[in-house]
C-alpha positions as a Markdown table, in Angstrom:
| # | Residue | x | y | z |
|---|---|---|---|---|
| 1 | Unk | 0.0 | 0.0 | 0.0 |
| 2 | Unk | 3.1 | 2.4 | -0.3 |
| 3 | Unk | 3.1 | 3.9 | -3.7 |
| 4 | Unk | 6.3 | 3.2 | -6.0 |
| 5 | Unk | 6.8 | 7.0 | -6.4 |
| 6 | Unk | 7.0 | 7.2 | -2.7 |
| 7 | Unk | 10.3 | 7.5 | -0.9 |
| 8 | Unk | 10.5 | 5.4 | 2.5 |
| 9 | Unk | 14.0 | 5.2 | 4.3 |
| 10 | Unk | 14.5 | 1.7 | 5.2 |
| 11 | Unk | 15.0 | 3.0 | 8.8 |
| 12 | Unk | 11.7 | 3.9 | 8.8 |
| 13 | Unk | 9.1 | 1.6 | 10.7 |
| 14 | Unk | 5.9 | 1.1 | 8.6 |
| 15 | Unk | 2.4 | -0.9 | 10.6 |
| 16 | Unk | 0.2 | -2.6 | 9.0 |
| 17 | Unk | -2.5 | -1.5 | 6.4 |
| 18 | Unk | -0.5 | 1.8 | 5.8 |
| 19 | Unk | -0.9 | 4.0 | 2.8 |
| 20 | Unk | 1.9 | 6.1 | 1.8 |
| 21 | Unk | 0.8 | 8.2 | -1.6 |
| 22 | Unk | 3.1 | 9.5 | -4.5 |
| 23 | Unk | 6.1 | 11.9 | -4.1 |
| 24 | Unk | 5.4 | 11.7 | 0.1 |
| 25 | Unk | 8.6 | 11.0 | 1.8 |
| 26 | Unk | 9.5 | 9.3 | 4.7 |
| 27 | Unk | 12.7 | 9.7 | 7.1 |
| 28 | Unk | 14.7 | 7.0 | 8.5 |
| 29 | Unk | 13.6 | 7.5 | 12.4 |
| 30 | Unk | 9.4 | 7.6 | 11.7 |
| 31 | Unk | 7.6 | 5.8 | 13.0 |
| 32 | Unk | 3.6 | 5.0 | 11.8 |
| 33 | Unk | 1.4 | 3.2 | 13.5 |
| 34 | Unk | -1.8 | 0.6 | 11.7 |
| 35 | Unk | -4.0 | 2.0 | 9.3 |
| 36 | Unk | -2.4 | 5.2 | 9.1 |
| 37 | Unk | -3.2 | 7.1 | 5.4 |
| 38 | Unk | -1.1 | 9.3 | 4.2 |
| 39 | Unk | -1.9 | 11.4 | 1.1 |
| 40 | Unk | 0.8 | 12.3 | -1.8 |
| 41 | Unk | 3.3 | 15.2 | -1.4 |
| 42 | Unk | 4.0 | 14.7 | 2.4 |
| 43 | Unk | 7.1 | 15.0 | 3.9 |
| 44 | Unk | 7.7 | 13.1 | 7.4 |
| 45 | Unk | 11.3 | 13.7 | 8.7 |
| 46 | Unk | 13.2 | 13.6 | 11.6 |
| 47 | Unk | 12.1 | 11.3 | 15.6 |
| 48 | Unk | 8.8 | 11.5 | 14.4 |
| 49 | Unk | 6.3 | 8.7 | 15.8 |
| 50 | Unk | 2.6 | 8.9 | 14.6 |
| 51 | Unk | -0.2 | 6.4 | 15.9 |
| 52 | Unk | -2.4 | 4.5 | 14.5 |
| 53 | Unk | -5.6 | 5.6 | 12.6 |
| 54 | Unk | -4.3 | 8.8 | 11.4 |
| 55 | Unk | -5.5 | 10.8 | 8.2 |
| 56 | Unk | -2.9 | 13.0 | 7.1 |
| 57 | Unk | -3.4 | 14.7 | 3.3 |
| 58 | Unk | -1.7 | 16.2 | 0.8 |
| 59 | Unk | 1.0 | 18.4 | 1.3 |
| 60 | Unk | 1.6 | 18.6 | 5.2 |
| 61 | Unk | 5.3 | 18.9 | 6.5 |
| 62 | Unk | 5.5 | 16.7 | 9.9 |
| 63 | Unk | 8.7 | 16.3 | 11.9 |
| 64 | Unk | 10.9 | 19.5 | 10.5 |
| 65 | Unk | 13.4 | 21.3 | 12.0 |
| 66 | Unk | 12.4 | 24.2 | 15.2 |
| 67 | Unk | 11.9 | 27.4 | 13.8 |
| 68 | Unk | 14.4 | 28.2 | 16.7 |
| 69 | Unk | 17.6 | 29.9 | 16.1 |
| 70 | Unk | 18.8 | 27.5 | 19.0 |
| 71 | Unk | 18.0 | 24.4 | 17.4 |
| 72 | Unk | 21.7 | 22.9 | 16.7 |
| 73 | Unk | 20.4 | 19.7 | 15.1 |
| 74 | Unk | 19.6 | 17.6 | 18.8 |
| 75 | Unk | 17.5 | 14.5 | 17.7 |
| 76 | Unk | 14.4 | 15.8 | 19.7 |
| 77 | Unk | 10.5 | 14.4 | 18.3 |
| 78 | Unk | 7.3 | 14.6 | 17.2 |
| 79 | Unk | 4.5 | 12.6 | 18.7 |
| 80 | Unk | 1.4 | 12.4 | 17.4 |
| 81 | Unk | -1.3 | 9.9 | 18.8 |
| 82 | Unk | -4.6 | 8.1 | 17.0 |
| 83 | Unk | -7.4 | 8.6 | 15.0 |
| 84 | Unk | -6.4 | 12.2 | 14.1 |
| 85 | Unk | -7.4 | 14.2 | 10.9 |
| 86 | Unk | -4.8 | 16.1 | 9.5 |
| 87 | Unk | -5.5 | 18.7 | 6.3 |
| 88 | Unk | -3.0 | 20.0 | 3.5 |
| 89 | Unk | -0.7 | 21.9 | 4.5 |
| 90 | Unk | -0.4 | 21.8 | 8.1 |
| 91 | Unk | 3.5 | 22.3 | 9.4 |
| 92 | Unk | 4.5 | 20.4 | 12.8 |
| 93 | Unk | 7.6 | 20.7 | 14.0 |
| 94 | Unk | 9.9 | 19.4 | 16.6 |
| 95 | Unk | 10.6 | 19.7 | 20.0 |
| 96 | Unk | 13.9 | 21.5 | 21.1 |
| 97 | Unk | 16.4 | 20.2 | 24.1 |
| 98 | Unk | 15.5 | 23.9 | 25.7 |
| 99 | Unk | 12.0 | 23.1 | 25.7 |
| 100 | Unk | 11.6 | 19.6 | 26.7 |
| 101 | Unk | 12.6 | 18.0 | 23.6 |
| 102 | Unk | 9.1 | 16.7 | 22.4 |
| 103 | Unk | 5.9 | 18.2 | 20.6 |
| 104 | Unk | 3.1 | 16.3 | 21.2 |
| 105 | Unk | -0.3 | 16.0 | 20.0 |
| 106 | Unk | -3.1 | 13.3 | 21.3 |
| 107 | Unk | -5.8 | 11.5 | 19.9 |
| 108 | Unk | -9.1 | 12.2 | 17.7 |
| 109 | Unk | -7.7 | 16.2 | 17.0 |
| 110 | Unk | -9.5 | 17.1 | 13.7 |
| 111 | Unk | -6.7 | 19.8 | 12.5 |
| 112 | Unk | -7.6 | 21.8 | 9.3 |
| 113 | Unk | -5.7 | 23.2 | 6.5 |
| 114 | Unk | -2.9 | 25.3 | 7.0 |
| 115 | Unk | -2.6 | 25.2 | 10.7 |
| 116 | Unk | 0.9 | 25.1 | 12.7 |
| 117 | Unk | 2.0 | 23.7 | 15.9 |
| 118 | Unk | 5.7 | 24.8 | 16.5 |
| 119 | Unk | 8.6 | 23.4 | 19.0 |
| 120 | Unk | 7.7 | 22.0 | 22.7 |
| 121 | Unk | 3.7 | 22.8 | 21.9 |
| 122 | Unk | 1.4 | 20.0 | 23.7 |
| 123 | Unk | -2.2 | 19.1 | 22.3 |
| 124 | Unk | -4.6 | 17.3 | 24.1 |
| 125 | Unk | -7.2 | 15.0 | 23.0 |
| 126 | Unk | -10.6 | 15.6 | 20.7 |
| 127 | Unk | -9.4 | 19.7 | 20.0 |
| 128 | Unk | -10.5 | 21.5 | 16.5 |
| 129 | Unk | -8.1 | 23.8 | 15.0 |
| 130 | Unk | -9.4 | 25.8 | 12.2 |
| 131 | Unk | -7.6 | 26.7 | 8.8 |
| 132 | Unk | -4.9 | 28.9 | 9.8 |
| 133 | Unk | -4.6 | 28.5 | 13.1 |
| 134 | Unk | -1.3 | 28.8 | 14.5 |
| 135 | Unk | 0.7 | 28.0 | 17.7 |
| 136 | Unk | 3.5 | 30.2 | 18.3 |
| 137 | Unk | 6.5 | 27.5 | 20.6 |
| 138 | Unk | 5.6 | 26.2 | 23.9 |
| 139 | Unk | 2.1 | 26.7 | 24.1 |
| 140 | Unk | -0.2 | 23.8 | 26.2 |
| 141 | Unk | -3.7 | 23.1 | 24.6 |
| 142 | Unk | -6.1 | 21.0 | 26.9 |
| 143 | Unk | -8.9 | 18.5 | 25.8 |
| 144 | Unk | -12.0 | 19.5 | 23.6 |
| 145 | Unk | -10.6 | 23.4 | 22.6 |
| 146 | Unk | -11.7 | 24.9 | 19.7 |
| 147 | Unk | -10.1 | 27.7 | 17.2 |
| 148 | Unk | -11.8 | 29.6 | 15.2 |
| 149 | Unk | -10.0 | 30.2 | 11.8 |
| 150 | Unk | -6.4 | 32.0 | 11.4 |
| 151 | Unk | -5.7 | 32.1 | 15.8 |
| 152 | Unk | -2.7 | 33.0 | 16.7 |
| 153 | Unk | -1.2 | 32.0 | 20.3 |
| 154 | Unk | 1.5 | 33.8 | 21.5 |
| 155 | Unk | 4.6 | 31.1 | 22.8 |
| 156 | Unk | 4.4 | 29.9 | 26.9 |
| 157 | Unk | 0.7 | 30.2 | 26.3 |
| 158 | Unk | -1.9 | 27.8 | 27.8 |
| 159 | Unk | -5.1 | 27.3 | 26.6 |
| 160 | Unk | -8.0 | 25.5 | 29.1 |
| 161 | Unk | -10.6 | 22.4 | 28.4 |
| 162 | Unk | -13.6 | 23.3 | 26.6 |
| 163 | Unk | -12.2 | 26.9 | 25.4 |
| 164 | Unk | -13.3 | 28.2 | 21.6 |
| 165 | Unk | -11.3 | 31.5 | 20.0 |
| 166 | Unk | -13.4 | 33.6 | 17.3 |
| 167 | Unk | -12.1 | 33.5 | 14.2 |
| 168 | Unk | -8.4 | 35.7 | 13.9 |
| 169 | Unk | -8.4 | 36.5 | 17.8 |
| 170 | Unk | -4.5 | 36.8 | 18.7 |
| 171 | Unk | -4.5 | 35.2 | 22.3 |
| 172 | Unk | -1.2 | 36.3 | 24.3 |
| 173 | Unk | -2.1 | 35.2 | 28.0 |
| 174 | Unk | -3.4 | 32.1 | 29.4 |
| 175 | Unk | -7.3 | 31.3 | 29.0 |
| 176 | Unk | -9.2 | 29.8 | 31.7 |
| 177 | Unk | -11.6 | 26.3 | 31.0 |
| 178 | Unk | -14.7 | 27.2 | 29.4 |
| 179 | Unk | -14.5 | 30.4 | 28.2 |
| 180 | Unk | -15.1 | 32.0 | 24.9 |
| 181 | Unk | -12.8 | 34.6 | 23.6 |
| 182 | Unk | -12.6 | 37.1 | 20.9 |
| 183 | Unk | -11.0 | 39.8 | 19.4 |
| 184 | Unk | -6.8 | 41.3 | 19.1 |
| 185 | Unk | -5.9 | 40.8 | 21.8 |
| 186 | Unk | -8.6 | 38.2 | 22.8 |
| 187 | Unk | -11.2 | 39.0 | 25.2 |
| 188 | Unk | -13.4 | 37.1 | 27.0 |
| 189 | Unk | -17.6 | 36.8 | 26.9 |
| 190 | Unk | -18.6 | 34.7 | 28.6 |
| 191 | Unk | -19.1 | 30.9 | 28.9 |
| 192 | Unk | -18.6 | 28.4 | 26.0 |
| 193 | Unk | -22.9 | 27.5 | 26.5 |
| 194 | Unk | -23.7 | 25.6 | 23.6 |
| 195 | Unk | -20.2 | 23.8 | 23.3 |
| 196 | Unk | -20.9 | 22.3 | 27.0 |
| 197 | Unk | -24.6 | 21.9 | 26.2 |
| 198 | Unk | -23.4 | 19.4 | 23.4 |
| 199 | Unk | -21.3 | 18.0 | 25.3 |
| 200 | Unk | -23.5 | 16.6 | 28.2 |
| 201 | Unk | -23.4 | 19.1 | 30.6 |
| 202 | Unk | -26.2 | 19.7 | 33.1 |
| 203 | Unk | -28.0 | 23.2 | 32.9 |
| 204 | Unk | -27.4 | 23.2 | 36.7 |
| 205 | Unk | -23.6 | 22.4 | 35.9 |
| 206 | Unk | -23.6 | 25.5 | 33.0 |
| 207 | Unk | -25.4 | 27.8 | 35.6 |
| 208 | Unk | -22.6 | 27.4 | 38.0 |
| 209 | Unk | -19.9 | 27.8 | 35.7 |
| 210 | Unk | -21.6 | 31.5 | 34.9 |
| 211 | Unk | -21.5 | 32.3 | 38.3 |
| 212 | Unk | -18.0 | 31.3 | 38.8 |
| 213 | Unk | -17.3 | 33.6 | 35.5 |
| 214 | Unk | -19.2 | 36.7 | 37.4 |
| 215 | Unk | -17.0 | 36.2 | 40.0 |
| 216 | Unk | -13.6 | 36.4 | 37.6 |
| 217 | Unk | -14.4 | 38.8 | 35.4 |
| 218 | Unk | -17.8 | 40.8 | 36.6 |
| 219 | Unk | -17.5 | 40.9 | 40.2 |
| 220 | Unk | -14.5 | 43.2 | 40.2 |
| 221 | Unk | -12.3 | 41.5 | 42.5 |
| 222 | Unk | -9.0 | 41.4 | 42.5 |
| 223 | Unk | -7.6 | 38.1 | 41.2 |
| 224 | Unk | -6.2 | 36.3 | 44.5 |
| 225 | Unk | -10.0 | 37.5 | 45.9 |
| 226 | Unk | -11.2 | 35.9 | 43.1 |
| 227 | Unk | -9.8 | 32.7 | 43.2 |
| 228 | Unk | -10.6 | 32.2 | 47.0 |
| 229 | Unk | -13.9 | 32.8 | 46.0 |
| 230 | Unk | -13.7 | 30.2 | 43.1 |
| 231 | Unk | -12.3 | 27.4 | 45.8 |
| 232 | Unk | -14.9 | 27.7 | 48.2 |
| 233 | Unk | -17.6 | 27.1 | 45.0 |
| 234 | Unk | -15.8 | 24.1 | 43.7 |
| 235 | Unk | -16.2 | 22.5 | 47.2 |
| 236 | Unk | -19.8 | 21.8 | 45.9 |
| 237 | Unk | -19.2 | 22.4 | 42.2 |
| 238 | Unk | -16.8 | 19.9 | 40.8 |
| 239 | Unk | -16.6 | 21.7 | 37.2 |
| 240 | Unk | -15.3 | 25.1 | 38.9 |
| 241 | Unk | -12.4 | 23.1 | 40.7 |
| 242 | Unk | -11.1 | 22.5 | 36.6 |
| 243 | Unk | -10.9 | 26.9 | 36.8 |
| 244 | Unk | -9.2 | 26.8 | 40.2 |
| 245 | Unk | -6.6 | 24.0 | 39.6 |
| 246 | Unk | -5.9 | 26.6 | 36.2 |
| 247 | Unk | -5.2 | 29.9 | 37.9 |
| 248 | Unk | -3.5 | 28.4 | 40.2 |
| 249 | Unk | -1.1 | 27.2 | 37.8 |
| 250 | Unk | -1.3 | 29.4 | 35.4 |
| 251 | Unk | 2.2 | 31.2 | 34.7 |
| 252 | Unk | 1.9 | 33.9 | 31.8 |
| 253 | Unk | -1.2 | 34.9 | 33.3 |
| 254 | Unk | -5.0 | 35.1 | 32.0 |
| 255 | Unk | -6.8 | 37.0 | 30.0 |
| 256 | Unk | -8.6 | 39.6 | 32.2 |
């Protein structure tokens, strides 16, 4: 099932029932996993180890070289899990030894056309990037996030479970679960309703998670007042604790 017009190292370690179309190329240290389909024109270089499942089309560049000045040629990687969908032209790149050595993204992402996920960034599981979205180095993006075409995320940014960005926001701080955000520089409104809705959550459950945003954002406390407020709701709200564990880790700060 590899094309003849295909070039695949001998190095390379092929599963079962994989496709490999015309003119793609494959490096001697990839690794791909069962039923993996891989359109023409792709190029899959360097410790690169994708899972099994995967969709990945025409034209995408997987495993390249940091955009890092720094990067001195260190055989960091490129993980990528299951049962993602991968559109043309999306660039992934590698990890460097300064940040960790590995980029990572998880299982059942659907990533569209033209999106970019530079050195040390870590995806989650069952997130929607929209064409153009891009993700400057570093950057942390938790389970079931969606962004809205042509994003940008500054580097050392984290984004939060359940987050959507409006088309062409440019997010530079860290965004809290659950939120939806807008605009350059992104801003939030409000609680990602209908996303949670869809996605089993109680109305009680929603209702909470409003009140916990009036107390970030509407209440005008400061943010330490905040969050003490926060903890003593997720004591009996178990979908607010997923805000406090955030802020309390949060390092670049969040949107406010």
């Amino acid at each position: 099932m590899i094309h003849p017009a295909a070039i695949v190292d001998s190095g390379a370690r092929i599963g079962a029932n994989v496709e490999i179309g015309p003119y793609s190329i494959i490096g001697p240290d990839v690794e791909i996993g069962d039923g993996t389909e891989i359109g023409p024109h792709v190029v899959i270089k360097g410790h690169t180890r994708i899972g099994r499942e995967n969709r990945i089309f025409q034209f995408c560049s997987l495993g390249e070289m940091p955009q890092d000045k720094k990067y001195a040629g260190e055989p960091t990687r490129l993980e990528i899990g299951d049962r993602n969908t991968i559109r043309e032209f999306c660039t992934f790149n590698l990890g460097t030894v300064q940040g960790g050595g590995v980029t990572s993204v998880g299982d059942d992402n659907w990533i569209m056309a033209y999106v970019h996920i530079a050195h040390d960034c870590h995806v989650a599981n069952k997130t929607i990037f929209a064409n153009g979205a891009s993700l400057a180095g570093h950057v942390t993006v938790d389970d079931l996030v969606i962004f809205g075409g042509f994003t940008g995320v500054h580097q050392f940014c984290r984004i939060g479970a359940h987050v959507i960005t409006a088309a062409s926001s440019l997010v530079l701080q860290d965004v809290p679960p659950y939120l939806m955000v807008a605009g350059n520089t992104a801003q939030p409104y409000g609680i990602h309703v209908e996303g949670l809705r869809r996605r089993g959550f109680t109305s009680e459950a929603i209702t909470e998670l409003k009140r916990a945003y009036r107390t970030l954002y509407k209440s005008g406390l400061l943010l330490e007042e905040a969050k003490g407020k926060l903890a003593e709701q997720a004591k009996t709200q178990p979908d607010v604790q997923l805000m406090v564990d955030f802020l309390e880790t949060s390092k670049r700060g969040i949107i406010r």
